[in-house]
FIKE-888978 format. One line per 10 residues: for each residue x, y, z of C-alpha. Coordinates in Angstrom, 2 decimals, always signed. Each point is the difference from the previous one (the first is absolute). Layout:
N
X Y Z; ...
***
This chain:
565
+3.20 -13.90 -33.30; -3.51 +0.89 +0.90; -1.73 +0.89 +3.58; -1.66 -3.38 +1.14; -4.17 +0.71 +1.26; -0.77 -1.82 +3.27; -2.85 +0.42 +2.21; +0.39 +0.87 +3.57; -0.95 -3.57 +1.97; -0.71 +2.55 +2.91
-1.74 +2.40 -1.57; -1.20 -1.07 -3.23; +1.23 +3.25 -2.15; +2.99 -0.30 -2.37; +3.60 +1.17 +0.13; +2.73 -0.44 -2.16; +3.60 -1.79 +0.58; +2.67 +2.12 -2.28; +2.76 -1.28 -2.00; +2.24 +1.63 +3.16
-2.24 -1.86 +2.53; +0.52 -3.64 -1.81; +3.19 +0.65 +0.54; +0.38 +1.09 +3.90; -2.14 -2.86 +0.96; +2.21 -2.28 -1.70; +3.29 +1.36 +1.06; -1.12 -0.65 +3.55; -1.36 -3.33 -0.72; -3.69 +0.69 +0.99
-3.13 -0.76 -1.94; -1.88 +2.96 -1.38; -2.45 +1.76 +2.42; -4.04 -1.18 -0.21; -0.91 +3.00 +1.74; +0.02 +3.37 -1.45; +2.52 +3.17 +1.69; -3.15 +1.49 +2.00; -0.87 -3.29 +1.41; +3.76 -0.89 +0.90
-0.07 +3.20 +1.52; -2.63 -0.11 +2.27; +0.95 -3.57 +0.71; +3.40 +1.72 +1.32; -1.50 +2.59 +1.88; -2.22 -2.84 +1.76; +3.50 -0.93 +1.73; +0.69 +3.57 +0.95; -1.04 +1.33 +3.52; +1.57 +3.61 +0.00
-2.25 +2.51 +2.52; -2.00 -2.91 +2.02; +1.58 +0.27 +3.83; -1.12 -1.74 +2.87; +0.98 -0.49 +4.09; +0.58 -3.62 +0.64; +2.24 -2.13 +2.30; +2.87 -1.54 -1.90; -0.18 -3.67 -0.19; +3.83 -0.89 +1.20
+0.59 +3.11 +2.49; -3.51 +0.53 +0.73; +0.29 +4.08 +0.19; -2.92 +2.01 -1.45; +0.94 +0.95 -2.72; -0.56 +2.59 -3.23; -0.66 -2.92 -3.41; -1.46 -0.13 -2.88; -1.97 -3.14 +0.72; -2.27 +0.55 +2.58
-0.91 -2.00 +2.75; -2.45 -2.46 -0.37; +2.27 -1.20 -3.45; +0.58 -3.45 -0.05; +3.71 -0.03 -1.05; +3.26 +0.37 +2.26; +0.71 +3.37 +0.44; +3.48 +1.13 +1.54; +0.91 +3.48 +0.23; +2.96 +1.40 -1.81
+2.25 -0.72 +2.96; -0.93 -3.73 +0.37; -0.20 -0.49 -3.16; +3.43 +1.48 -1.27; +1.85 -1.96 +3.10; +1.57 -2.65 -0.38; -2.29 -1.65 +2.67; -1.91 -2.33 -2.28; +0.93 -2.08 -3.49; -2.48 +0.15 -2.46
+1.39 -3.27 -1.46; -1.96 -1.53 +3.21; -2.91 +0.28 -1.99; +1.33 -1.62 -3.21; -1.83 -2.57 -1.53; +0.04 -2.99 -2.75; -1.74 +0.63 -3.03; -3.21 -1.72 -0.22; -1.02 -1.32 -3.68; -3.43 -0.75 +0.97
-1.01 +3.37 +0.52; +0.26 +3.39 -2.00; +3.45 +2.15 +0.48; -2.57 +2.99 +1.44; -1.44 -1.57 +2.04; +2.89 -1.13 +1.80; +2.17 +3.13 -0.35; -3.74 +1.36 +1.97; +0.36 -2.52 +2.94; +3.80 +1.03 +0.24
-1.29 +3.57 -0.04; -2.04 -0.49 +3.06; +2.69 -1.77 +2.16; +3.19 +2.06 -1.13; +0.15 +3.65 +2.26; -0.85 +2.93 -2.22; +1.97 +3.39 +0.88; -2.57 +2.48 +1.30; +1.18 +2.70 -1.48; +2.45 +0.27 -3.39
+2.30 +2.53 +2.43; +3.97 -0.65 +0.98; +0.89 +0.28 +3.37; +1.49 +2.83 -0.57; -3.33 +1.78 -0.38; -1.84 -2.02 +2.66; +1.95 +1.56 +2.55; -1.43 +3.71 -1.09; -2.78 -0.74 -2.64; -2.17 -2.52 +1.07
-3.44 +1.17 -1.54; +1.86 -0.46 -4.21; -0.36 -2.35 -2.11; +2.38 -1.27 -3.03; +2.52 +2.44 +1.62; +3.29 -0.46 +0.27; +3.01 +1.60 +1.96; -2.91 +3.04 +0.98; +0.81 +2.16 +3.03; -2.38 +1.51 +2.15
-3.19 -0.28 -2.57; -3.50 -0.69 +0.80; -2.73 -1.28 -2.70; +2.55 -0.13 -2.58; -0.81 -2.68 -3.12; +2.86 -0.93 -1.82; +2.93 +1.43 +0.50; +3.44 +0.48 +0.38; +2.48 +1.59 +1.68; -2.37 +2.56 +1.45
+0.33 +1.95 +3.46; -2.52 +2.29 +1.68; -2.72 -0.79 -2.49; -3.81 -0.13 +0.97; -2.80 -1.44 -2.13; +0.56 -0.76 -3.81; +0.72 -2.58 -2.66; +3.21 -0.90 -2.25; +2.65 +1.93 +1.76; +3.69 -0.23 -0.49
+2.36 +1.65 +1.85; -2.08 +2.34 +1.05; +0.47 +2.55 +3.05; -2.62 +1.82 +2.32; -2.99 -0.88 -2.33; -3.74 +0.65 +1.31; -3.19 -1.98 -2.39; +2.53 +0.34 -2.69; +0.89 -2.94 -2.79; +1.57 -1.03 -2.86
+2.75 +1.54 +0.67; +3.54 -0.58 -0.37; +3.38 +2.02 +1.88; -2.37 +2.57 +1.09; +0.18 +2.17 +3.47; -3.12 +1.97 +1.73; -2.61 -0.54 -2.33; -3.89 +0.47 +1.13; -3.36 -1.65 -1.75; +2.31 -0.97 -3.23
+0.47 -2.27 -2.79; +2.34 -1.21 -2.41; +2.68 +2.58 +1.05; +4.22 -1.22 -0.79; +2.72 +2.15 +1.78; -2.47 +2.76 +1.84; +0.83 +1.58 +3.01; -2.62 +1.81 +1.30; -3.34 -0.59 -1.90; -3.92 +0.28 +0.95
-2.97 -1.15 -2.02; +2.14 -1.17 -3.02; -1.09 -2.44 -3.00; +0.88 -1.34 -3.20; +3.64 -0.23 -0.37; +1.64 +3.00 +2.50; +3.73 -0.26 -0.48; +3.26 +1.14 +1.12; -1.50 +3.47 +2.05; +0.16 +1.33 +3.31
-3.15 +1.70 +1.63; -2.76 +0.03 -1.74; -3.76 -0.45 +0.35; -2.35 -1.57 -2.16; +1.29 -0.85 -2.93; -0.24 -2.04 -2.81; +2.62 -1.60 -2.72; +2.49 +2.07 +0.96; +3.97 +0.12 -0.04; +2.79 +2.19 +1.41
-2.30 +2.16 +1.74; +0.14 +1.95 +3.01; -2.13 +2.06 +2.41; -3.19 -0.25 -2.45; -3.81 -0.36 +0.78; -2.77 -1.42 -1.59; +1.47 -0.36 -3.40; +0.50 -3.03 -2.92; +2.48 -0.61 -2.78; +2.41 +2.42 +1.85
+3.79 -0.76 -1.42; +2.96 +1.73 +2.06; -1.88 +2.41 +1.43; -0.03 +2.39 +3.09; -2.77 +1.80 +1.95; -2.74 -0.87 -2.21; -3.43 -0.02 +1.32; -2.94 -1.25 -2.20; +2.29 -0.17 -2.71; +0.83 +3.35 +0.08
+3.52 +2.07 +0.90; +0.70 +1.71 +3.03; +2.87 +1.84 +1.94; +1.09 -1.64 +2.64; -1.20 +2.90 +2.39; -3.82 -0.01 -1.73; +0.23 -4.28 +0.22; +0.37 +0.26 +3.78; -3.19 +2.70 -0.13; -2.05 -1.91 -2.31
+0.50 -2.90 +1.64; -0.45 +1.02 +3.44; -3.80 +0.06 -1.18; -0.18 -3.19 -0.06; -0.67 -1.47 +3.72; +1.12 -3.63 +0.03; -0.32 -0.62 +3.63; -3.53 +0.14 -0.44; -2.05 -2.81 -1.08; -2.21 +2.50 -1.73
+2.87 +1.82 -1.32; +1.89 -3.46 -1.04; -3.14 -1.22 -1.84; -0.37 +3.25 -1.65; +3.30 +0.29 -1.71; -0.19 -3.63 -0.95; -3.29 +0.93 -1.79; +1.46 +2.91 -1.58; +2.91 -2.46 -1.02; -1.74 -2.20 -1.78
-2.28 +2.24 -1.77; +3.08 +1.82 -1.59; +1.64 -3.37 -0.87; -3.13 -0.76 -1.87; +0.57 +3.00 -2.28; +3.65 -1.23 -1.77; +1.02 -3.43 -1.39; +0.15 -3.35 +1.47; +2.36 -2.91 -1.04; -1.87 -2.91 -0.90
+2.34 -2.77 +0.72; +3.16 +1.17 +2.25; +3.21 -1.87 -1.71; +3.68 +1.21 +0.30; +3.31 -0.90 -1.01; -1.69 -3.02 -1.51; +0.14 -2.37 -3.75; -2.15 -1.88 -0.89; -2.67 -0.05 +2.74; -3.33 +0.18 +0.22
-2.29 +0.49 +3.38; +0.59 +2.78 +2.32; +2.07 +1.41 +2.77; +3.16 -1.52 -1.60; +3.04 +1.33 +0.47; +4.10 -0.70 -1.20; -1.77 -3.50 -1.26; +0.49 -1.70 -3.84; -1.88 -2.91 -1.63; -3.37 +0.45 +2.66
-2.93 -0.77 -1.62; -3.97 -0.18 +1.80; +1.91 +1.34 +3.50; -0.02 +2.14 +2.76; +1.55 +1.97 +2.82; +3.54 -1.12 -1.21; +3.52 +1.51 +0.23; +3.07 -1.22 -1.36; -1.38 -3.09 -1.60; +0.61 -2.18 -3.35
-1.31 -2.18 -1.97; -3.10 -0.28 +1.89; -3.90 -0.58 -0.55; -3.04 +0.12 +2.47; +2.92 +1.18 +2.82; -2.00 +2.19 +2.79; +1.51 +2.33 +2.68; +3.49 -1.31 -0.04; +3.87 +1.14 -0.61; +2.86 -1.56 -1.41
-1.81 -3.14 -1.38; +1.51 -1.22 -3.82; -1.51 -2.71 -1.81; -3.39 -0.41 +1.72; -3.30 -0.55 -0.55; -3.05 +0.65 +2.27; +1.98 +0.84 +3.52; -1.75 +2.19 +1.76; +1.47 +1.86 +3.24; +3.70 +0.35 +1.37
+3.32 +0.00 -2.10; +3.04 -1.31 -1.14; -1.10 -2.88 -2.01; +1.31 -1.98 -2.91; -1.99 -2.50 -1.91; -3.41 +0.04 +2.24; -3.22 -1.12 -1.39; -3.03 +0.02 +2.24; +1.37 +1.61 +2.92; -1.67 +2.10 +2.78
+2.36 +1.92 +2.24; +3.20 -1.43 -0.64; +3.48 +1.66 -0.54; +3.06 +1.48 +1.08; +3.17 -2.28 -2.19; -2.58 -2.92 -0.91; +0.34 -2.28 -3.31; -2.46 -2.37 -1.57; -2.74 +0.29 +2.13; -3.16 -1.68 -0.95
-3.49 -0.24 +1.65; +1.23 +1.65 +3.12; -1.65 +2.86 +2.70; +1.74 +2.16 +2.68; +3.52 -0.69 +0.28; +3.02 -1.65 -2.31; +2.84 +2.38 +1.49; +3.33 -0.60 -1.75; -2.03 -3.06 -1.47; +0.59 -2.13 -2.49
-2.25 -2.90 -2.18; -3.11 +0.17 +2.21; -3.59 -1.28 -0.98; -3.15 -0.38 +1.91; +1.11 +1.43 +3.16; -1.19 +2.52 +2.92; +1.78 +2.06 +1.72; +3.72 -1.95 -0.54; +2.10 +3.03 +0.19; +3.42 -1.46 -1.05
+1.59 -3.02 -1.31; +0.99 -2.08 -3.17; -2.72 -2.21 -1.81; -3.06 +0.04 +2.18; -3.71 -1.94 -1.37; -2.76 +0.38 +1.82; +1.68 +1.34 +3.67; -2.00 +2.43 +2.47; +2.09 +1.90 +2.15; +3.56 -0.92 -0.56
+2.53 +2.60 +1.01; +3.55 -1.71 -1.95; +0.50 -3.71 -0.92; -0.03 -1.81 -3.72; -1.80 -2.33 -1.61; -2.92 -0.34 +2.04; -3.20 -1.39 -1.48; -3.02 +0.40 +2.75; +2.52 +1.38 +2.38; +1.57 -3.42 -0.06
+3.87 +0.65 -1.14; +2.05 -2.83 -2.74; +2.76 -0.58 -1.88; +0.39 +1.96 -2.98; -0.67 -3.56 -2.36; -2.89 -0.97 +2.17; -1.41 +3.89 +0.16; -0.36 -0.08 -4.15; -1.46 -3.11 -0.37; -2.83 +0.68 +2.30
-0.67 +3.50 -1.11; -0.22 -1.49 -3.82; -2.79 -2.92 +1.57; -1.56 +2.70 +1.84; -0.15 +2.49 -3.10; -1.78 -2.80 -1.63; -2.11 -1.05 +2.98; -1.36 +3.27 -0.09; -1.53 -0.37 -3.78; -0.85 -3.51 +0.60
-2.41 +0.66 +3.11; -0.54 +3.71 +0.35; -1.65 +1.97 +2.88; -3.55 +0.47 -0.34; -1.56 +3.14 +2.08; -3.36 +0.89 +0.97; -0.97 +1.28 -3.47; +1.10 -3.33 -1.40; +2.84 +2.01 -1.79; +3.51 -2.32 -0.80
+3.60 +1.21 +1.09; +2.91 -2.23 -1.34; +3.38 +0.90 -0.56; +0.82 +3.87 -0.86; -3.02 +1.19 +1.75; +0.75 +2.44 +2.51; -1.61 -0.98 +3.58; -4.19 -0.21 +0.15; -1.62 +3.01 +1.73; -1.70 -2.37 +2.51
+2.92 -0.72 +1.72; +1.60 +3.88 +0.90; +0.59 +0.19 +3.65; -2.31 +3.11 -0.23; -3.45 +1.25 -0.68; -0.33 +1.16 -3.75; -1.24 +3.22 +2.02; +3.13 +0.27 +1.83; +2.39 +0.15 -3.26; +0.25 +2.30 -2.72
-1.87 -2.10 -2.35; -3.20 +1.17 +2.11; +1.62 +4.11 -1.22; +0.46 -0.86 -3.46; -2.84 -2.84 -1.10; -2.29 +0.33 +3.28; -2.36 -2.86 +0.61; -3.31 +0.06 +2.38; +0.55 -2.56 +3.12; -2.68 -2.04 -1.77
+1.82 -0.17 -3.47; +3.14 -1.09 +1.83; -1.43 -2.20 +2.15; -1.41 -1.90 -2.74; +2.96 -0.38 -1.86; +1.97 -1.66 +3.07; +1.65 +2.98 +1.11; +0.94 +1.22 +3.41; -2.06 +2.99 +1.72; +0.83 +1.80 +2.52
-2.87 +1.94 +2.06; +2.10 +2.41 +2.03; +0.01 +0.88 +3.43; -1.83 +3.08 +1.95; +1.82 +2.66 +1.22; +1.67 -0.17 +3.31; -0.59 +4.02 +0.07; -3.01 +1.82 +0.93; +0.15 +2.95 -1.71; +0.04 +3.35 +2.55
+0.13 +2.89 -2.34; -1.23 +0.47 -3.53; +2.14 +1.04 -3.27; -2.40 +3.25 -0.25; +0.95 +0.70 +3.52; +3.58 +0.50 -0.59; +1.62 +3.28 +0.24; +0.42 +1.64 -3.45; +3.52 +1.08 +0.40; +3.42 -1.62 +1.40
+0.57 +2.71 +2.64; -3.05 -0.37 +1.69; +1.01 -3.93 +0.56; +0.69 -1.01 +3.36; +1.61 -3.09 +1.62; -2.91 -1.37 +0.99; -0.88 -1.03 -3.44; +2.57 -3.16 +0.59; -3.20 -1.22 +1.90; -2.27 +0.66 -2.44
-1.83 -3.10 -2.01; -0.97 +1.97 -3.11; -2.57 -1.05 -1.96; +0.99 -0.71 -3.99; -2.01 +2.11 -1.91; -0.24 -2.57 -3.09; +0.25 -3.47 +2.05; -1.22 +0.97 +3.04; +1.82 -1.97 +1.64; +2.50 +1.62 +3.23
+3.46 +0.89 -0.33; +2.87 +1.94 +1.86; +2.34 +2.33 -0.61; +3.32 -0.90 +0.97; +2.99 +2.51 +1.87; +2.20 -0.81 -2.95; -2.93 +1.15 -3.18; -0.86 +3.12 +2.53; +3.49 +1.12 +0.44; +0.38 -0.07 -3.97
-3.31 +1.96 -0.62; +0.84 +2.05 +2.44; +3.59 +0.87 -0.81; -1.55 +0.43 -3.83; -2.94 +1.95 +0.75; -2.45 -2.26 -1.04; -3.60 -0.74 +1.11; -0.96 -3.27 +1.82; -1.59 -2.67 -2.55; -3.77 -0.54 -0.42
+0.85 -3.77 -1.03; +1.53 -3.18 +1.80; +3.49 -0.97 -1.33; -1.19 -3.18 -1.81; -2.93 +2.02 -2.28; +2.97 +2.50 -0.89; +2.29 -2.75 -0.88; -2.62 -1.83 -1.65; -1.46 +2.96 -1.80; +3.51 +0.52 -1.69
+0.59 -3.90 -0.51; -3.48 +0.29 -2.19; +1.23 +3.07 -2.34; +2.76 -2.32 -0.21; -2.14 -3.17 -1.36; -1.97 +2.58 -2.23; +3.38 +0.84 -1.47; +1.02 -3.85 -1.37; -3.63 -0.07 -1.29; +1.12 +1.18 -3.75
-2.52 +0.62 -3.17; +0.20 +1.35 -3.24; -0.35 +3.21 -0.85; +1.02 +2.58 -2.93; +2.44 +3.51 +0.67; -2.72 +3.04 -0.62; +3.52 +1.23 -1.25; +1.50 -2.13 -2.80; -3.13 -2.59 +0.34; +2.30 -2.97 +0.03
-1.32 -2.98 +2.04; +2.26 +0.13 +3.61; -1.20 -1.55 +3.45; -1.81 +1.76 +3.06; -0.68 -1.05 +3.64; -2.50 -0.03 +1.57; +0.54 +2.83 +2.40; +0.18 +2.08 -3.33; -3.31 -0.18 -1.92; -1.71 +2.44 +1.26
+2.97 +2.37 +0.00; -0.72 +2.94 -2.38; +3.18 -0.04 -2.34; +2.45 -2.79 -0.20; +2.38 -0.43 -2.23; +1.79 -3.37 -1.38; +3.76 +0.21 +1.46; +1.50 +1.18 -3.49; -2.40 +3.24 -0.08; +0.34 +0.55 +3.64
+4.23 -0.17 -0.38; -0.40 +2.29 -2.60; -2.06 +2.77 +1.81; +1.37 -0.58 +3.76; +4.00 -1.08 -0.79
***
């Protein structure tokens, strides 16, 4: 069976449906997608506010609150203590099905009178964490993006339990790590990249396992007091490294320099797969059967899956984990079945569609904000007889007189939901990081904008003026607004981030904490962003990222095994 051509109705270039894809889309009963994986994806991402925070009263208690929908929004916004109570019923808000009028644009009207959680936090972590976001059961964090199961952490992305992090992410049962990425069972780590694993104090390195008290080295296997890739005695490590003055921002920047330049000199990996079959993408690990994907662990059976774990038999779910049969899904998870055309939520869920934010129940179509009930269709609950009928008239409703939006485009049945009606700017999700649009060029397609708001701060000293080294930081710097020296914008160092560089001898940042979170959340895009690209080495045809083109010698991941492993 042959690969049927279509044309993206979005886009206008052409993709290809697969044999294997035929054969998802009919398993789940859904007609084949119109739009091609890019567009689906940044039609996702459209519904996915991760780093956008905001003070605003909540609408029930009416405290000012930290959410991700600022103030002047025109939904119901409750905070995650209102809105996790059980002091309101969403199924107040239910409503008959109208056939005179598209399915979107009713699920939008029910959008705008249902409450929206303010921020995608348990109450566990609004007691301690109030400035996260999609983080759940965190202790004591600040500025953390999700995560899970985290304590003590400050500033970073992707974090699972994590302990005593500082503008560290993606990593995952890691302890005491500084400036670091993509690190899995570290304790003790600073200025670390590219797949840092299972090692205990160490300092800028990259792709690197079993390691322990090493600097500035790459491709390091099981080894001990290596500096710049080269042996040492323990007693000549502690010299040599002594020269190296971390506390200073000078000194810091230095030996990251040095770092860098040295990696440049030895082999990169140019797509980073392990314990995988049958996969293709990159950063996927323990995974089988995961074709075009990304950012996985411990998934089958999969295609188009980004950033999740533990999700079988999917296609195009992007964020979260634990799912089973999803298709079109944006931040959904944890012990969730058949979930179709569905963003944030579906917790221990099972045979959703066309919801938002329904976090758990049984056979859901087009609910906003229901926390447990069954067959609910517009947040209006039925019998089990009536509940299929309807859903089968509305299915069809939806083909028969489809949305129209701005553009003009069409959205029937087994379209996921039209960018025009995210509760959020474009500029506030991560469809702004990975296919960024000018306000104009959203604008014009119907999309939300949001302009910002000016800083409450005026800024009273500038980054140049800060002292170079830790010990020469005093107190009074908790008063300080700093200037950023990339957004310009203030910011403050906190007791808890001044204690931590402090008690790891390590200079005061130049930066605010959302350019250093963003500045790793963009290496991150640039990573997913795969082309081709032939091994100097065996000069097969392999994949690269983007963060690796200009790298000097990279290596397709069977010459690189061979060399490094």
């Amino acid at each position: 069976m042959n690969a049927e051509k279509r044309t993206c109705k979005n886009c206008a270039k052409d993709f290809a449906i697969e044999p294997d894809d035929s054969a998802f889309y009919k398993k789940i009963d859904v007609p084949p997608p119109t739009w091609c994986p890019e567009c689906r994806l940044q039609r996702r991402y459209a519904f996915f506010n991760l780093f956008s925070l905001y003070k605003r009263p909540c609408d029930l208690c009416h405290k000012n609150v930290v959410s991700m929908y600022p103030p002047e929004s025109p939904y119901i916004v409750y905070c995650p203590r209102c809105w996790w109570s059980d002091g309101w019923d969403p199924l107040q808000y239910g409503r008959d099905y109208d056939f005179s009028k598209p399915f979107f644009e009713q699920f939008n009207e029910l959008m705008l009178r249902t409450p929206h959680l303010g921020l995608a936090i348990e109450l566990s972590a609004e007691a301690t964490s109030p400035y996260t976001n999609y983080a759940g059961s965190d202790k004591n964090c600040y500025l953390i993006f999700n995560g899970e199961f985290d304590e003590d952490c400050i500033n970073g992305f992707y974090l699972f339990h994590a302990k005593n992090m500082l503008d560290t992410s993606l990593a995952i049962s890691a302890e005491k790590l500084y400036d670091s990425m993509h690190s899995w069972k570290v304790n003790g780590g600073i200025g670390l990249r590219q797949q840092v694993t299972e090692s205990v104090d160490i300092s800028f390195l990259r792709d690197s396992r079993n390691c322990q008290n090493c600097f500035g080295s790459a491709n390091l296997r099981n080894k001990k007091y290596y500096i710049f890739d080269k042996a040492y005695t323990k007693e000549d490590y502690t010299k040599e490294l002594a020269r190296w003055n971390l506390g200073s921002y000078k000194g810091y920047k230095d030996a990251e320099a040095a770092a860098h330049a040295h990696w440049d000199t030895l082999p990169y990996k140019s797509l980073y797969q392990d314990m995988t079959v049958n996969c293709t993408g990159n950063l996927i690990f323990d995974s089988k059967n995961c074709k075009d994907c990304f950012e996985l662990t411990n998934c089958e059976n999969c295609r188009y899956v980004r950033a999740v774990e533990n999700v079988k038999d999917s296609y195009d779910v992007t964020g979260w984990s634990g799912v089973e049969l999803g298709y079109e899904g944006m931040a959904i998870g944890a012990q969730a079945s058949n979930i179709l055309f569905t963003a944030l939520g579906a917790i221990g869920a099972k045979n959703f569609e066309y919801s938002f934010l329904a976090i758990a129940g049984l056979n859901l179509f087009g609910c906003v904000s229901i926390k447990k009930g069954s067959h609910c269709i517009l947040n209006k609950q039925y019998d089990e007889k009536e509940y299929r009928e309807l859903k089968a008239k509305i299915k069809a409703h939806m083909s028969e007189m489809p949305y129209r939006d701005k553009q003009g485009m069409s959205y029937a049945y087994g379209e996921f939901f039209p960018t025009e009606l995210s509760p959020y700017g474009y500029n506030e999700t991560l469809a702004q990081d990975f296919f960024p649009m000018t306000p104009d060029d959203a604008r014009r397609k119907g999309y939300k904008w949001y302009a910002g708001e000016p800083s409450k701060h005026s800024i009273t000293k500038r980054a140049e003026d800060l002292p170079d080294h830790i010990k020469d930081t005093r107190d009074d710097i908790l008063k300080e607004s700093i200037g950023c020296a990339e957004c310009g914008k203030a910011f403050l160092i906190s007791p808890a981030e001044l204690q931590i560089l402090r008690s790891r001898n390590l200079p005061l940042p130049r930066i605010c904490p959302i350019c250093r979170i963003q500045n790793k959340f963009n290496m991150w895009v640039r990573e997913s962003r795969l082309s081709d690209y032939e091994c100097p080495k065996c000069h097969t045809s392999t994949q690269i990222s983007e963060n690796l083109k200009n790298k000097p010698i990279v290596y397709c991941p069977a010459c690189y095994n061979a060399e490094i492993v």
